[in-house]
VEXFI-337071 format. One record per atom (N, C-alpha, C): residue number from 1; atom name; z, x, y. Coordinates in nm, 3 decimals. Layout:
N
+-----+------+---------+---------+---------+
!  nr ! atom !      zz !      xx !      yy !
+-----+------+---------+---------+---------+
! NUM !   CA !       Z !       X !       Y !
...
+-----+------+---------+---------+---------+
# end
This chain:
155
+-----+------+---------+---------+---------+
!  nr ! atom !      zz !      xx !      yy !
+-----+------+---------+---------+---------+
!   1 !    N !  13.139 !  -4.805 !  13.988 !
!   1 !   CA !  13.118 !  -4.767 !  14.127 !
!   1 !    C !  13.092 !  -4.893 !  14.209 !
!   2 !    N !  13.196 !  -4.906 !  14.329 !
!   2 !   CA !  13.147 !  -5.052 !  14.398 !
!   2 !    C !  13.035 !  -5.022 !  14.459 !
!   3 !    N !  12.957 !  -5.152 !  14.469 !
!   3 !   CA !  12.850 !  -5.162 !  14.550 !
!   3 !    C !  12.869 !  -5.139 !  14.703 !
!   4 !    N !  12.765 !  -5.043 !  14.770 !
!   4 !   CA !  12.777 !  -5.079 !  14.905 !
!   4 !    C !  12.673 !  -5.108 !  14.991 !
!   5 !    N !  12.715 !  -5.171 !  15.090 !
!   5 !   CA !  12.576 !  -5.259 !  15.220 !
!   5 !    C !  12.558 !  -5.183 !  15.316 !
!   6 !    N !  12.425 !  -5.182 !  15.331 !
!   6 !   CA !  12.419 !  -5.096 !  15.493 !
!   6 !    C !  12.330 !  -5.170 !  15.514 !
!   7 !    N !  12.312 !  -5.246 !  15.672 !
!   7 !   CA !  12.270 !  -5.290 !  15.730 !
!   7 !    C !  12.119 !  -5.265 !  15.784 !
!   8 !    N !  12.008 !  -5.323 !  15.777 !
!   8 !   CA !  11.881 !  -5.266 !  15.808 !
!   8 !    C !  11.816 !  -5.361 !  15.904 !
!   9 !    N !  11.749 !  -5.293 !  16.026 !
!   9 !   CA !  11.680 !  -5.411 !  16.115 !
!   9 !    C !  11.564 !  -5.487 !  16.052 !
!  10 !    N !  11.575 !  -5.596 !  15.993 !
!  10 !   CA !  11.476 !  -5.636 !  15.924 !
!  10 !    C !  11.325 !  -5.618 !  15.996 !
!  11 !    N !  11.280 !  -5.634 !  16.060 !
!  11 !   CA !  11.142 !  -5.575 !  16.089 !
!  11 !    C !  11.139 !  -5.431 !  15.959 !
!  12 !    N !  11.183 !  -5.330 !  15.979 !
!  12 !   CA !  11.157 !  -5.227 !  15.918 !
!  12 !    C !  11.159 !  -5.274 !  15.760 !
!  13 !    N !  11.196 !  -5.389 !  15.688 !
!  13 !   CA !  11.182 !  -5.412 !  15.547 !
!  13 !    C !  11.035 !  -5.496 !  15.532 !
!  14 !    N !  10.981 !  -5.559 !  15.658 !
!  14 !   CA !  10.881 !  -5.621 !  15.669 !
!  14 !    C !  10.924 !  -5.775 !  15.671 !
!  15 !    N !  11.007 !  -5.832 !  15.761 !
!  15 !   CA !  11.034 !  -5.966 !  15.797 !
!  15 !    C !  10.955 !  -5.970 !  15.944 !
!  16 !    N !  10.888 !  -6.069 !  15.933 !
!  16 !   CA !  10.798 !  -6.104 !  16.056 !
!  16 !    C !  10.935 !  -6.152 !  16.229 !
!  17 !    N !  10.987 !  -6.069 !  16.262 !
!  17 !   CA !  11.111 !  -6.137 !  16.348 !
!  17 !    C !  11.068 !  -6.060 !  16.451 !
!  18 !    N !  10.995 !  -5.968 !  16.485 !
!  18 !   CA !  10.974 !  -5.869 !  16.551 !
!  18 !    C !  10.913 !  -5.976 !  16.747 !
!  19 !    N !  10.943 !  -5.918 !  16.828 !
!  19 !   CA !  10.878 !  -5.987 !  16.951 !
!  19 !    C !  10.753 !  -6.076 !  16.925 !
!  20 !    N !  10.675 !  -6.006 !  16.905 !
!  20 !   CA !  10.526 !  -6.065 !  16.858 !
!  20 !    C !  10.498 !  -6.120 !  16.742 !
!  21 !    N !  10.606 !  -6.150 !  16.647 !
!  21 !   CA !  10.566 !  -6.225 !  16.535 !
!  21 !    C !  10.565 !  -6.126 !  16.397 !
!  22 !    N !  10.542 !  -6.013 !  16.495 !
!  22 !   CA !  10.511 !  -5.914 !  16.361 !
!  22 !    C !  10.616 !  -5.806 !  16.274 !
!  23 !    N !  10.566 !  -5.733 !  16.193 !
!  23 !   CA !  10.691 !  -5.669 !  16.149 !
!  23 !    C !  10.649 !  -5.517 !  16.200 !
!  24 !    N !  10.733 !  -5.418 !  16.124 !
!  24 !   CA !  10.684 !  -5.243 !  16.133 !
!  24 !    C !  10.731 !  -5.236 !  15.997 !
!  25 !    N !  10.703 !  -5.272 !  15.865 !
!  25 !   CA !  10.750 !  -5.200 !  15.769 !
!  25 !    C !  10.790 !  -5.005 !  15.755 !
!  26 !    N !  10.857 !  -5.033 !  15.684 !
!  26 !   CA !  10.893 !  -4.831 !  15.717 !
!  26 !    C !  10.912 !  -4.772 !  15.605 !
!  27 !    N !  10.844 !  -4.683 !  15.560 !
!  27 !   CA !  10.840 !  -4.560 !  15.409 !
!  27 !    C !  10.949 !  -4.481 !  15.431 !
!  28 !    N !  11.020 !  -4.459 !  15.562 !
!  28 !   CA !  11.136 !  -4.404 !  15.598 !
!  28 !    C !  11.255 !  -4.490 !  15.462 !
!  29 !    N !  11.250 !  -4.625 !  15.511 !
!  29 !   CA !  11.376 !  -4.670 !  15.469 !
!  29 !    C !  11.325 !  -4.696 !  15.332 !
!  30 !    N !  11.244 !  -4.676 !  15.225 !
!  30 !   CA !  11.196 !  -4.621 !  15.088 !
!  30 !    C !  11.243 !  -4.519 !  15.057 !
!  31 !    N !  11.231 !  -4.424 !  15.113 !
!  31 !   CA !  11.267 !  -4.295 !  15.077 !
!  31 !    C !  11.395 !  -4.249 !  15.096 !
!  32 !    N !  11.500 !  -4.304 !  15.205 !
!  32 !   CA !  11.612 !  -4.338 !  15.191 !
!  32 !    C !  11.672 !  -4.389 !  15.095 !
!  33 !    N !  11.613 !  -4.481 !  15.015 !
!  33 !   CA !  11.658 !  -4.567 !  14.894 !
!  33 !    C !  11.629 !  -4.491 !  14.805 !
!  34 !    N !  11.540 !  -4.421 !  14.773 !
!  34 !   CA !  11.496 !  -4.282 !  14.663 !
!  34 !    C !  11.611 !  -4.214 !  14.637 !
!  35 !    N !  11.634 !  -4.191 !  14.776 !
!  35 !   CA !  11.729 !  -4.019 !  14.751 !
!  35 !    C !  11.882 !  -4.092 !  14.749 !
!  36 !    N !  11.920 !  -4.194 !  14.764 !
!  36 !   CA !  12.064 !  -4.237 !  14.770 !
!  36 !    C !  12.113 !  -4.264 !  14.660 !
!  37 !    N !  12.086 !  -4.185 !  14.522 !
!  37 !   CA !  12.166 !  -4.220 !  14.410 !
!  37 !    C !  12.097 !  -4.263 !  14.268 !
!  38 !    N !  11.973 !  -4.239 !  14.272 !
!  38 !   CA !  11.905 !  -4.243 !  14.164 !
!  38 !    C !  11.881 !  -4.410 !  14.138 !
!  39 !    N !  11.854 !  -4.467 !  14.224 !
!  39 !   CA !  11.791 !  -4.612 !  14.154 !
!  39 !    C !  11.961 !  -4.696 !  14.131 !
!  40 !    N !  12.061 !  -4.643 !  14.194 !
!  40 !   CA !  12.193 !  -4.715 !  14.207 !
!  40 !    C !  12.204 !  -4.724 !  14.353 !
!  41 !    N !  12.111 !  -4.721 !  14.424 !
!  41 !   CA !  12.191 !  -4.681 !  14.615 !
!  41 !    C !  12.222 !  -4.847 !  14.684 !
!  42 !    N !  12.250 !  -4.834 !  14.811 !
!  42 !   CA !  12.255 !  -4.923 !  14.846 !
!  42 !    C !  12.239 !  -5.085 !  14.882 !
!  43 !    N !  12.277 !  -5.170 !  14.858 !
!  43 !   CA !  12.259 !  -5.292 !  14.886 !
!  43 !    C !  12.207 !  -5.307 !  15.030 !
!  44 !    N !  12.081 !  -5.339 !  15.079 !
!  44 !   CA !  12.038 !  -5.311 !  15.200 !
!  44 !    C !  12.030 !  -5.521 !  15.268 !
!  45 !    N !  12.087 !  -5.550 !  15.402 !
!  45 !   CA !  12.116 !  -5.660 !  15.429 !
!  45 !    C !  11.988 !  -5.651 !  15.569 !
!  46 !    N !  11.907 !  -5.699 !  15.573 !
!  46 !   CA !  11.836 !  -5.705 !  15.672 !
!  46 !    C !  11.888 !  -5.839 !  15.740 !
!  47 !    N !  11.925 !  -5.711 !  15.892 !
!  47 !   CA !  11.919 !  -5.850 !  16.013 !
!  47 !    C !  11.849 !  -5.828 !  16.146 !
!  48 !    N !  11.832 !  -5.882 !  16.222 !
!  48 !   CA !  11.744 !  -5.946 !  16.330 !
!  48 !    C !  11.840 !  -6.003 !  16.423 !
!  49 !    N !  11.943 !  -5.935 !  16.497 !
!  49 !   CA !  12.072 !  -5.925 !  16.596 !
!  49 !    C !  11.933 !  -6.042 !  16.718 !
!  50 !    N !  11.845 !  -6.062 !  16.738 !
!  50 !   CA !  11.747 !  -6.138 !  16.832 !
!  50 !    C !  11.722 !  -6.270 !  16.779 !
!  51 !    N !  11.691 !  -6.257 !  16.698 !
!  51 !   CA !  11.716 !  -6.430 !  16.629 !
!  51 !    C !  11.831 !  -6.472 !  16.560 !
!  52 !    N !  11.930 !  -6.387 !  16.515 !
!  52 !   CA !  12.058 !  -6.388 !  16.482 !
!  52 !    C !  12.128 !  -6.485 !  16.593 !
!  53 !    N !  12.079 !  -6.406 !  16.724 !
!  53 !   CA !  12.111 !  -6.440 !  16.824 !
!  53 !    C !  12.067 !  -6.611 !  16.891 !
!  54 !    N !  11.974 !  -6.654 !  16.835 !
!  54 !   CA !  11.881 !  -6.813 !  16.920 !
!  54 !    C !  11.748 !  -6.762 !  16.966 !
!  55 !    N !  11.732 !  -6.641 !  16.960 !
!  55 !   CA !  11.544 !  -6.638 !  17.039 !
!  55 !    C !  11.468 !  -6.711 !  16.912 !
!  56 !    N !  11.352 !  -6.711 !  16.973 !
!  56 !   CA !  11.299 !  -6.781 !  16.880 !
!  56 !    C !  11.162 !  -6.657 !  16.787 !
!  57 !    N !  11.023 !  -6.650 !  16.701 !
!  57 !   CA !  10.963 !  -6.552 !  16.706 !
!  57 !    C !  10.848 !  -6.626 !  16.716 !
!  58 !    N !  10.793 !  -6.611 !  16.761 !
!  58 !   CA !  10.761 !  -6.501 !  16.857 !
!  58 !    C !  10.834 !  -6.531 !  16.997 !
!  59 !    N !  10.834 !  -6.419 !  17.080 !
!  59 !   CA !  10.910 !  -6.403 !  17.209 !
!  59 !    C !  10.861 !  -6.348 !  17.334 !
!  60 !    N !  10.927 !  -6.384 !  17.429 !
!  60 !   CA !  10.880 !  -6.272 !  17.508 !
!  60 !    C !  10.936 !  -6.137 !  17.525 !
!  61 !    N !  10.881 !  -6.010 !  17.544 !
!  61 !   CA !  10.902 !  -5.898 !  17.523 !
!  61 !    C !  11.034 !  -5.891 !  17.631 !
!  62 !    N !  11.146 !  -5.845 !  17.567 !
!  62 !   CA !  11.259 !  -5.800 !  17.630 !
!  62 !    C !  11.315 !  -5.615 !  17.727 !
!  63 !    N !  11.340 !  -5.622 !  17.833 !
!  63 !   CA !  11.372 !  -5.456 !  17.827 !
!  63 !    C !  11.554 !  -5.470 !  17.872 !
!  64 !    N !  11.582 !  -5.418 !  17.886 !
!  64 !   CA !  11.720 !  -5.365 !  17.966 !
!  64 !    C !  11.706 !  -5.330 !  18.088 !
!  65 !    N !  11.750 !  -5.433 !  18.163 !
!  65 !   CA !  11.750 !  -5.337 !  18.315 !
!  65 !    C !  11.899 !  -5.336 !  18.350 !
!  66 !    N !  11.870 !  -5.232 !  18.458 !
!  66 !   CA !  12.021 !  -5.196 !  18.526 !
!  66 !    C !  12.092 !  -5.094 !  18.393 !
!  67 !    N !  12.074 !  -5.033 !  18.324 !
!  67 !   CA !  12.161 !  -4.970 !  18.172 !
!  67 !    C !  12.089 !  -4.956 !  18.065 !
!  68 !    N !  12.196 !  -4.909 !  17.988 !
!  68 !   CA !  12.162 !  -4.939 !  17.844 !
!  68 !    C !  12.224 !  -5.044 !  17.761 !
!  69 !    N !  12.241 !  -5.086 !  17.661 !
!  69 !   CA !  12.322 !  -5.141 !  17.600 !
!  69 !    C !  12.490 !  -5.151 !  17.574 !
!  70 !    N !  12.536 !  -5.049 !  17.591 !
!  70 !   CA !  12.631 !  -4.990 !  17.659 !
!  70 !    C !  12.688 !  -5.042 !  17.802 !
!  71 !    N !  12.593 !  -5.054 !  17.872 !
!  71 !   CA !  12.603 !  -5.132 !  17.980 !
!  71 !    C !  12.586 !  -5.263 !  17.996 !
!  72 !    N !  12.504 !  -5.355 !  17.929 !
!  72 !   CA !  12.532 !  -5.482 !  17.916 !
!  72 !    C !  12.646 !  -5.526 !  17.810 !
!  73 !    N !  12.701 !  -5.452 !  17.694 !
!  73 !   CA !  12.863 !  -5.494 !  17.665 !
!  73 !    C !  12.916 !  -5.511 !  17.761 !
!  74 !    N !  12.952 !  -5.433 !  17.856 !
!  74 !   CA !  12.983 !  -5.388 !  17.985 !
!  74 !    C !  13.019 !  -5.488 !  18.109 !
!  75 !    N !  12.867 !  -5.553 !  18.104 !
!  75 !   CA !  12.852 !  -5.686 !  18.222 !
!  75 !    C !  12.772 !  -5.602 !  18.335 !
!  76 !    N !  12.742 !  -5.435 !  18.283 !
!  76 !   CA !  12.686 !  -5.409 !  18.422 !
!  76 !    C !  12.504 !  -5.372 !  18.425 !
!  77 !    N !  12.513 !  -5.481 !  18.330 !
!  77 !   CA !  12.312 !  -5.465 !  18.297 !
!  77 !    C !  12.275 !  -5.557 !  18.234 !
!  78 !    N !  12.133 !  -5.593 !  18.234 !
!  78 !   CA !  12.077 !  -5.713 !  18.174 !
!  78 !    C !  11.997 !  -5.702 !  18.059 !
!  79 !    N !  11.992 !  -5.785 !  17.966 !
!  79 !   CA !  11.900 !  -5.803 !  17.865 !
!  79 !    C !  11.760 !  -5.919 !  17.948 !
!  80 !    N !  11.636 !  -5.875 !  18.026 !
!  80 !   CA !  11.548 !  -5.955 !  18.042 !
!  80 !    C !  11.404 !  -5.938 !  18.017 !
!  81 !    N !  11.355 !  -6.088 !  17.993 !
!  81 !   CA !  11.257 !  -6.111 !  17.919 !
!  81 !    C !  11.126 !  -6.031 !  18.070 !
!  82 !    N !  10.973 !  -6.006 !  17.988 !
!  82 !   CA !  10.888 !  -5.971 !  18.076 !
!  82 !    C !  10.891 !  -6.099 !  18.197 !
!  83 !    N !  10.912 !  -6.196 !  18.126 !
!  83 !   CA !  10.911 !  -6.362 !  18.229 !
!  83 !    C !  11.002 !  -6.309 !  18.323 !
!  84 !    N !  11.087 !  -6.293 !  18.341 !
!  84 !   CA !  11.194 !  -6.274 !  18.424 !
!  84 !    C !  11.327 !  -6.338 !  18.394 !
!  85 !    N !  11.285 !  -6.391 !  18.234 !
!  85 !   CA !  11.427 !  -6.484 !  18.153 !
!  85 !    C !  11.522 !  -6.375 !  18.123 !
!  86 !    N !  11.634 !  -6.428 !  18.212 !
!  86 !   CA !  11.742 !  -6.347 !  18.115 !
!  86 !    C !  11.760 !  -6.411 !  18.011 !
!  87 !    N !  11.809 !  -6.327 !  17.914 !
!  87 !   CA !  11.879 !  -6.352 !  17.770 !
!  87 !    C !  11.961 !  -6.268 !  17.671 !
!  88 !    N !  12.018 !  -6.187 !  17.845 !
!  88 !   CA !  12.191 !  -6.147 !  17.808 !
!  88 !    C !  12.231 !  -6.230 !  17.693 !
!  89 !    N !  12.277 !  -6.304 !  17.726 !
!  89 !   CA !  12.390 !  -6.419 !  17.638 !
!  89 !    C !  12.347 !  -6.399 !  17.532 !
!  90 !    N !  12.210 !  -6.447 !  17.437 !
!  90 !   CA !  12.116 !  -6.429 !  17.366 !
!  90 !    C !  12.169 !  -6.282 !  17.315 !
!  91 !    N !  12.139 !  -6.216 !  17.347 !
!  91 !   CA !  12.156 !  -6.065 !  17.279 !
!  91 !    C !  12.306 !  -6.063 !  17.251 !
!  92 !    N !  12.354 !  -6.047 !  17.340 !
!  92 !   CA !  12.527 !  -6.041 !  17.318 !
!  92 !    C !  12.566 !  -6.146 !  17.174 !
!  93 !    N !  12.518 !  -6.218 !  17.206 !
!  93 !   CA !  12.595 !  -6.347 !  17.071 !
!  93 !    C !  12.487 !  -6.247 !  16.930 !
!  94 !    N !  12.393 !  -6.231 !  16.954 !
!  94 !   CA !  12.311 !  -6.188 !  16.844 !
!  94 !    C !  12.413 !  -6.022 !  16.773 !
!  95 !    N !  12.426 !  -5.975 !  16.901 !
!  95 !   CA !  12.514 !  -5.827 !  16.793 !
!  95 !    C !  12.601 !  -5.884 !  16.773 !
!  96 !    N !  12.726 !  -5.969 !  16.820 !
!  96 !   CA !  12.820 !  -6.022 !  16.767 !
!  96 !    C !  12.811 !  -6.091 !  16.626 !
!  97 !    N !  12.672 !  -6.172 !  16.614 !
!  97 !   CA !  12.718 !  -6.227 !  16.455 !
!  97 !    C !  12.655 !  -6.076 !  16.378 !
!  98 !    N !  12.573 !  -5.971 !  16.377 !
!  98 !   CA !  12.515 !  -5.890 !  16.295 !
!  98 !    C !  12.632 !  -5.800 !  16.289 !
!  99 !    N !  12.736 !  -5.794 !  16.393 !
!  99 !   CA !  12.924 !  -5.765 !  16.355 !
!  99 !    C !  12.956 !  -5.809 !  16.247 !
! 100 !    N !  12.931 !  -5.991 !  16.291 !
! 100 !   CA !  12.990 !  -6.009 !  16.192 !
! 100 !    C !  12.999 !  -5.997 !  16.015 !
! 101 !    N !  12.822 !  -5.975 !  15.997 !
! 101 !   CA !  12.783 !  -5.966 !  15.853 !
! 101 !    C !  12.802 !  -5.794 !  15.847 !
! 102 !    N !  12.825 !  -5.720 !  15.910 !
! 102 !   CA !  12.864 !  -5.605 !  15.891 !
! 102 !    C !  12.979 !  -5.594 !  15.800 !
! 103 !    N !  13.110 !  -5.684 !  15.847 !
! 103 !   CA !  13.259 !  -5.689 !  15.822 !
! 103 !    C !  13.238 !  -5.804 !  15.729 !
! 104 !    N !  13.178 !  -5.906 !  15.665 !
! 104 !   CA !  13.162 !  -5.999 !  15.600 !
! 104 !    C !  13.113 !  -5.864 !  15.475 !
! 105 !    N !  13.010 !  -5.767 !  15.483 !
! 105 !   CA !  12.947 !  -5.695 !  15.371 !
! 105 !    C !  13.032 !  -5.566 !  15.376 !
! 106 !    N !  13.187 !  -5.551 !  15.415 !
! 106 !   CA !  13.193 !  -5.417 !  15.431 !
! 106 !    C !  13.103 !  -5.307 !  15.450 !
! 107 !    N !  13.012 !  -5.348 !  15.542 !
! 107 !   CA !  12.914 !  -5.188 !  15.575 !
! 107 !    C !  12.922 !  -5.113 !  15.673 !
! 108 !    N !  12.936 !  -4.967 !  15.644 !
! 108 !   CA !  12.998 !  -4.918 !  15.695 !
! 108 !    C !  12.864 !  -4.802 !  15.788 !
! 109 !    N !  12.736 !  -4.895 !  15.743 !
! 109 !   CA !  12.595 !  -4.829 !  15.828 !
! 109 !    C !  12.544 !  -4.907 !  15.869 !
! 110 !    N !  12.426 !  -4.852 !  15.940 !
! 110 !   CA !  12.316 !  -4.959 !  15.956 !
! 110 !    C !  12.203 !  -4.830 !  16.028 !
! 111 !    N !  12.100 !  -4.904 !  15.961 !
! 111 !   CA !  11.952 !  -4.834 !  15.973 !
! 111 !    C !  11.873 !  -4.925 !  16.107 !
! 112 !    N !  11.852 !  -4.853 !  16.221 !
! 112 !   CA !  11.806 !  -4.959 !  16.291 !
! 112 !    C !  11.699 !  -4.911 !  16.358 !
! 113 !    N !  11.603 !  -5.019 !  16.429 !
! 113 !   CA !  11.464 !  -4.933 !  16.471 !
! 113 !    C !  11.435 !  -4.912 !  16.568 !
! 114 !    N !  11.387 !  -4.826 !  16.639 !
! 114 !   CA !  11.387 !  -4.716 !  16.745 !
! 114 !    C !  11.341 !  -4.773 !  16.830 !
! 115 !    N !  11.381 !  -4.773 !  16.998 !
! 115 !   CA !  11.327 !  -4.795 !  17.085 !
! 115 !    C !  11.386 !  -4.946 !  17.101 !
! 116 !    N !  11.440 !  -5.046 !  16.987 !
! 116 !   CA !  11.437 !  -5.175 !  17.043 !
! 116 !    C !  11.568 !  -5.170 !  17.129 !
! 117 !    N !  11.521 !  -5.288 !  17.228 !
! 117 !   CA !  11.673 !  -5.354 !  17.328 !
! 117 !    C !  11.771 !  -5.361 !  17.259 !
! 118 !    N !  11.807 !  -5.417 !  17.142 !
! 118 !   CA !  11.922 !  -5.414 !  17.010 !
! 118 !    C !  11.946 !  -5.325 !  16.965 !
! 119 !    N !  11.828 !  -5.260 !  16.863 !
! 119 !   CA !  11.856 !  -5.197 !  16.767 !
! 119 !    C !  11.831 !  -5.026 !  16.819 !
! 120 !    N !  11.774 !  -5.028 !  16.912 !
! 120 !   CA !  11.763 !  -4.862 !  16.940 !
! 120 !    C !  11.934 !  -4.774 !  16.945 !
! 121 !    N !  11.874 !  -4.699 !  16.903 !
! 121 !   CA !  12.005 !  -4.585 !  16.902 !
! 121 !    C !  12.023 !  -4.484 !  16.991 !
! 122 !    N !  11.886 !  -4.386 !  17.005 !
! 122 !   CA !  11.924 !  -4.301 !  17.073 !
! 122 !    C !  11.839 !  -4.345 !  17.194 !
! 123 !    N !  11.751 !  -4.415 !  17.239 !
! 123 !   CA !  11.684 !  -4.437 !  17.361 !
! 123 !    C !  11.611 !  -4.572 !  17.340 !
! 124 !    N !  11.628 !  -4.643 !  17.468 !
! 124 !   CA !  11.546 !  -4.798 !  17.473 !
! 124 !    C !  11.453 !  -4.808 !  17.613 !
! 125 !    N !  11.363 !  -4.881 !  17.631 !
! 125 !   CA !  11.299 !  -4.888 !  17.721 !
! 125 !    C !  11.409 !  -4.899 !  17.832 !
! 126 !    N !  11.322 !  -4.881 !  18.005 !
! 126 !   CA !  11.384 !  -4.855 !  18.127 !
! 126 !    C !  11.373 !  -5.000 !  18.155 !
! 127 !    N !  11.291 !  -5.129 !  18.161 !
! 127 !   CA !  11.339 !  -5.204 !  18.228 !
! 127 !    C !  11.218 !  -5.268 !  18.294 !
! 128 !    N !  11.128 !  -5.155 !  18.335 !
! 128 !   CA !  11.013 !  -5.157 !  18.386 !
! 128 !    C !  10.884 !  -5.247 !  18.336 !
! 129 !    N !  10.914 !  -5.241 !  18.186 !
! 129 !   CA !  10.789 !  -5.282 !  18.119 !
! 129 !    C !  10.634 !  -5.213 !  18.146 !
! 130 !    N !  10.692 !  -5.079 !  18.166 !
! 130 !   CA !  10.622 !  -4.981 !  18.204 !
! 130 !    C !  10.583 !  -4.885 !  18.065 !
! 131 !    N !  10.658 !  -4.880 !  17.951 !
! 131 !   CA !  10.657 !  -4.811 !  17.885 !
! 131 !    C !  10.715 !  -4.663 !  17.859 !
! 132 !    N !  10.802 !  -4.687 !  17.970 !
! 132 !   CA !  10.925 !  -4.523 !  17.997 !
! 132 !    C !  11.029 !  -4.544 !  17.933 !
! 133 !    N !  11.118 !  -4.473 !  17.890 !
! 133 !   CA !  11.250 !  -4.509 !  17.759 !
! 133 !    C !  11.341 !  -4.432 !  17.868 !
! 134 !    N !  11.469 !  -4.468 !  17.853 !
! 134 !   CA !  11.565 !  -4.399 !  17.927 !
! 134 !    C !  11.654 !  -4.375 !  17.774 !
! 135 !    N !  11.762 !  -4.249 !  17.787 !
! 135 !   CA !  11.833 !  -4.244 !  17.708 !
! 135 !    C !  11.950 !  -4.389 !  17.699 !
! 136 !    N !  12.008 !  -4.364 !  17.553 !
! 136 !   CA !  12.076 !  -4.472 !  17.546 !
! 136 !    C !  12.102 !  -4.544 !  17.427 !
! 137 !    N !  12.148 !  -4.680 !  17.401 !
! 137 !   CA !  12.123 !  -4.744 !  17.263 !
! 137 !    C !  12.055 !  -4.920 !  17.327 !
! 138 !    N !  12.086 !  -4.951 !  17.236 !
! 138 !   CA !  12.019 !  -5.111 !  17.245 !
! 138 !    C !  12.150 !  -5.201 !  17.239 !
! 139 !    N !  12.172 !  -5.302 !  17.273 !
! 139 !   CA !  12.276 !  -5.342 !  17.262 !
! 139 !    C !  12.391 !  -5.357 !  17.108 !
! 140 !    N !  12.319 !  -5.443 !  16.998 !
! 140 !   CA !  12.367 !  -5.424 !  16.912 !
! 140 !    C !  12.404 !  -5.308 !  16.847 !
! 141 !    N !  12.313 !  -5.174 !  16.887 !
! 141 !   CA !  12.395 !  -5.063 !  16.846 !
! 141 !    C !  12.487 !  -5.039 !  16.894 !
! 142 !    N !  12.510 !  -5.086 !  17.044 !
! 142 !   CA !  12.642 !  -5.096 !  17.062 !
! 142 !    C !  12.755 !  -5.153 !  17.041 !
! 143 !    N !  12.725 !  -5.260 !  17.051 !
! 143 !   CA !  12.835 !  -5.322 !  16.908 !
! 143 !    C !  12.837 !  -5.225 !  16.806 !
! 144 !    N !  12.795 !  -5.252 !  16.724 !
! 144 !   CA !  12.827 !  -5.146 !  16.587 !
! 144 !    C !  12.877 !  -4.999 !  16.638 !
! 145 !    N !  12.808 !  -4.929 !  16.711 !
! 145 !   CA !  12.920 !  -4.826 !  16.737 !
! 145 !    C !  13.032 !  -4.809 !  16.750 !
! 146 !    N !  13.070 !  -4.893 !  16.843 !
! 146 !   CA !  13.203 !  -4.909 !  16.920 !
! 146 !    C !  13.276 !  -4.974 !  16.779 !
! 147 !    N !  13.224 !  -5.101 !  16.694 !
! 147 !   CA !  13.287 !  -5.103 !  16.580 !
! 147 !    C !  13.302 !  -4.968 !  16.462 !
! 148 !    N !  13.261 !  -4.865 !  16.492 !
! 148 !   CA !  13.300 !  -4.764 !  16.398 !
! 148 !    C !  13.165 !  -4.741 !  16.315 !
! 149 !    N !  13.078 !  -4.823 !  16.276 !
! 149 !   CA !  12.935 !  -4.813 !  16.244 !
! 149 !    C !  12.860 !  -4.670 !  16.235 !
! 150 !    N !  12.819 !  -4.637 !  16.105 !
! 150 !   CA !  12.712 !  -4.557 !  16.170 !
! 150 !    C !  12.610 !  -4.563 !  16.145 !
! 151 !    N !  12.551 !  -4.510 !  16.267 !
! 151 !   CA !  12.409 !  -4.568 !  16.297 !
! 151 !    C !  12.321 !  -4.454 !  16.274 !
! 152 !    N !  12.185 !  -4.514 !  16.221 !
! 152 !   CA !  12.039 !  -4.448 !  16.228 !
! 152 !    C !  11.953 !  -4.463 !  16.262 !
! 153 !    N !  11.864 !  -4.394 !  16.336 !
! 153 !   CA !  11.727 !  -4.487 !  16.409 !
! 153 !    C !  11.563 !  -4.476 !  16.336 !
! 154 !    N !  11.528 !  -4.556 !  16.287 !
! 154 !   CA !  11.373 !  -4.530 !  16.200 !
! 154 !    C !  11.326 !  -4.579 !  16.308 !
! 155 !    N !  11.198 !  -4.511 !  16.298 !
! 155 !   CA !  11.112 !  -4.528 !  16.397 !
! 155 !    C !  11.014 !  -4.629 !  16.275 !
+-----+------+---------+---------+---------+
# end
């Protein structure tokens, strides 16, 4: 049986890449690995589409304004920092290489974690730094979607 990769936002395996330095480890993506085949499941590739990208960690906290992720593929929304730094570019180059180790690992998933500017799937913050989520994805899920990807969101 070939091996296969699915992609995981490293924060959720416990890599310190997270805004603040820190991680969210997740019993979600354990128990995923439980039930996927008896101790044969997946080859899991943790990436970090934000430092993939050039940020550095710790960071300043990022939201989406003007869209979702969807919308900055787009050109019609921003990836910016609480500073007021954009780092569009930054994000964009970051899902592009976590593309690329997608198609480098034939994987044909990715497990990603909820709420982030990147990695959110079904909703990311508004922009505000208010703490309100608008529907939507994060950018790199958009990449991977649009590449055929499928996606999951652990909280």
């Amino acid at each position: 049986m070939p091996r296969t990769f699915v992609l995981v936002s490293g924060c959720l395996l416990g890599v310190r890449c997270r805004f603040d330095g820190g991680s969210c480890p997740s019993t979600e993506v354990l128990r995923r690995l439980a039930e996927s085949g008896g101790g044969v499941g997946p080859c899991l590739v943790p990436v970090c589409p934000e430092t993939l990208g050039g940020l550095p960690t710790p960071r300043t906290r990022v939201e989406l304004t003007g869209g979702d992720g969807e919308d900055v593929v787009a050109g019609k929304a921003r990836a910016v920092g609480e500073d007021g730094r954009d780092v569009t570019e930054a994000f964009l180059r970051g899902a592009e290489e976590t593309l690329r180790l997608a198609r480098l690992y034939q994987a044909e998933e990715a497990w990603l974690k909820a709420r982030s500017p990147s990695c959110g799937v079904h909703g990311v913050y508004d922009g505000s730094f208010g703490g309100r989520l608008r529907s939507g994805s994060g950018v790199t899920a958009a990449v991977l979607r649009r590449a055929g990807l499928r996606l999951s969101e652990i909280d």
